[in-house]
N, C-alpha and C positions, 0 to 999 in steps of 0.2 A: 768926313769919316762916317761910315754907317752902325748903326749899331741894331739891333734886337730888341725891340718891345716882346716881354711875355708874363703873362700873368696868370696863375693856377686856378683863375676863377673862370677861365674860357678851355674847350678842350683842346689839347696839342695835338698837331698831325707833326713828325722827325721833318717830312720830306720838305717845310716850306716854314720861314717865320709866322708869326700871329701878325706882326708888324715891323716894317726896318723905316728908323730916324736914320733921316742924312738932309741935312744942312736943316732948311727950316720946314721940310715937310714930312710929313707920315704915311708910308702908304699900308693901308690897312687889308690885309688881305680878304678874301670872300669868307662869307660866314652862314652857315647851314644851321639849324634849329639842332642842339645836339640830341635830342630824340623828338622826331618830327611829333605833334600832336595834330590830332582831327580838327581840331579849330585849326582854320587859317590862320585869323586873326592871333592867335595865341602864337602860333609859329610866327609869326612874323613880329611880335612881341619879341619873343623870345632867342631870336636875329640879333632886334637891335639893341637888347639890352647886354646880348655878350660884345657887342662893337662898344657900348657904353663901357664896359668893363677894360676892352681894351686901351679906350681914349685913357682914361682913367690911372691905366698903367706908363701912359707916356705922358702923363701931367697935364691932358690936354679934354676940351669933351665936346658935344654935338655942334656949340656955336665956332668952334674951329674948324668944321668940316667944310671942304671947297670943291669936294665933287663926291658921290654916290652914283657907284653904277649896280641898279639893280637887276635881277637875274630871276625869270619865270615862267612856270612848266605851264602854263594856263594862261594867257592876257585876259583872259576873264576874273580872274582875281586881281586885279589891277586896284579895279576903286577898293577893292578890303584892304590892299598893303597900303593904299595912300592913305587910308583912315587913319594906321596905326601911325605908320610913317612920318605924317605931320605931327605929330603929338608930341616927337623929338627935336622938331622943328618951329615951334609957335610961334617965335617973333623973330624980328631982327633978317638981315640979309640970309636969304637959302642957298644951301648949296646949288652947284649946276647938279645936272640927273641926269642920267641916261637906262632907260629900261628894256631888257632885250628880251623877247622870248626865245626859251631854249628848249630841246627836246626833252631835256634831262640834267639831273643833277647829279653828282658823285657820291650821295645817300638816297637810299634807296626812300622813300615815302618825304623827299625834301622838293617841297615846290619854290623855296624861295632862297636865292643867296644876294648878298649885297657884299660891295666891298666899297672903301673909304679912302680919298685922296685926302688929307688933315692939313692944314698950315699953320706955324707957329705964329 
């Protein structure tokens, strides 16, 4: 049975869950800096700490995560999001990855989306 992760600390889009549990995984959907800032780095902070928020919401947090697929308007800001990006990641087994560049994102001044495959 699937059900809905949501949590008021991340913003809601009606047309898609934050996150649906069904059996022992998470899938987390993509996540855009809710008001892009001019630091990369800060946007891309500020990514992964609403994804924190949402693990968070389904009792679960970054060492549960088994896949991130990342999403970006530049591959040149590549090494900036991996700076931040491990920081979530320090020890212990990493998730897989996959990084795609994209033309565009669904906010307008948003270079970077990630989204989170979780496992119980």
């Amino acid at each position: 049975m699937k059900k809905e992760v949501y949590t008021d600390a991340v913003p809601s889009v009606p047309m898609f869950s934050q996150a649906v549990d069904i059996g022992n995984l998470v899938f987390v959907s993509g996540q855009l800096a809710k008001d892009p800032p001019e630091d990369f780095r800060a946007e891309v902070t500020q990514v992964m700490d609403q994804l924190g928020e949402i693990l968070q919401a389904a009792g679960l947090g970054y060492q549960d995560v088994v896949k991130a697929t990342v999403f970006l308007t530049d591959m040149s800001l590549f090494k900036q999001m991996n700076e931040v990006y491990m920081k979530y990641f320090p020890e212990g087994v990493k998730p897989s990855r996959s990084c795609v560049g994209v033309c565009g994102l669904a906010k307008k001044r948003a270079r970077v989306e990630i989204d989170l495959i979780v496992a119980r």
